[in-house]
C-alpha positions in Angstrom: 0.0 0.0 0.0 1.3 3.3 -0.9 1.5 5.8 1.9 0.1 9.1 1.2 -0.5 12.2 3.1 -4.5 11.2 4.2 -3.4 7.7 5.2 0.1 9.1 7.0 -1.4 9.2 10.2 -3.1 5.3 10.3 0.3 4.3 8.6 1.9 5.5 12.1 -0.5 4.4 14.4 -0.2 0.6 12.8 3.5 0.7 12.6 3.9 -1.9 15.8 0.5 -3.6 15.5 -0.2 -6.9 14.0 -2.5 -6.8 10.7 -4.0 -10.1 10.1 -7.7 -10.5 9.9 -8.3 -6.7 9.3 -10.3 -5.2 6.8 -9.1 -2.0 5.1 -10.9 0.1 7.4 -9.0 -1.2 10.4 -11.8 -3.4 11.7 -11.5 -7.6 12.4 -13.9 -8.9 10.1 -16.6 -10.4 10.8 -16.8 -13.7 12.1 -13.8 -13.6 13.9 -14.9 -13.3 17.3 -12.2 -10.2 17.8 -15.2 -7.8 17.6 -17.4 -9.3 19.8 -14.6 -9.3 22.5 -13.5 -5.7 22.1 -17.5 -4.8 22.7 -17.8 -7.4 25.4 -15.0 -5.7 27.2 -16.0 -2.0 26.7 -19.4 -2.8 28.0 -17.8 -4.5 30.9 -15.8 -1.5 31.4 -19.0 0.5 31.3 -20.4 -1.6 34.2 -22.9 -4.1 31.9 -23.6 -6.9 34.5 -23.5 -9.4 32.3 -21.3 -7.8 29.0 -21.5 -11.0 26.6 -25.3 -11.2 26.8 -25.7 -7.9 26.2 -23.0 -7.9 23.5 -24.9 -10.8 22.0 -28.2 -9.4 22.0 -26.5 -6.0 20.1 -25.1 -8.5 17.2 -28.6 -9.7 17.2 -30.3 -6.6 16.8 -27.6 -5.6 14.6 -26.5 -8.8 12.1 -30.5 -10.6 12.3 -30.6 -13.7 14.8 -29.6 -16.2 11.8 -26.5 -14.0 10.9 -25.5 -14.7 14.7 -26.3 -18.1 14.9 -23.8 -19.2 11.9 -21.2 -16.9 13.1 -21.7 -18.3 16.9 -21.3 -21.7 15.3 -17.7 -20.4 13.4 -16.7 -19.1 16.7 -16.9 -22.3 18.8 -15.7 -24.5 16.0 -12.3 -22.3 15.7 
């Protein structure tokens, strides 16, 4: 990838972090589980009582409860 002035900044940031699994915007994609942690712990931080059920029923409002389902399944299979 060819650094530019508008990407300089991200270019930086990422210099000592690891890039596998993310998408061009930065993001994990989807699927991987590493999304649902990084909400799981921010709710936690936030004081949720119980953050994965709440992080769950997000995805679900969010992604449709089929969309969840299969990606729950790829999760406990990796």
């Amino acid at each position: 990838m060819a650094i530019s002035r508008a990407n300089i900044g991200k270019e930086i940031k990422m210099a000592g972090k690891k890039r596998v699994g993310l998408k061009k915007g930065g993001q994990p994609k989807l699927g991987s589980g590493a999304r649902f942690k990084k909400l799981t712990a921010k709710l936690k931080k936030r004081g949720a009582k119980n953050p994965k059920a709440l992080a769950a029923a997000i995805g679900r409002k969010k992604y449709g409860s089929k969309k969840m389902a299969a990606m729950s399944k790829k999760g406990r299979k990796a």
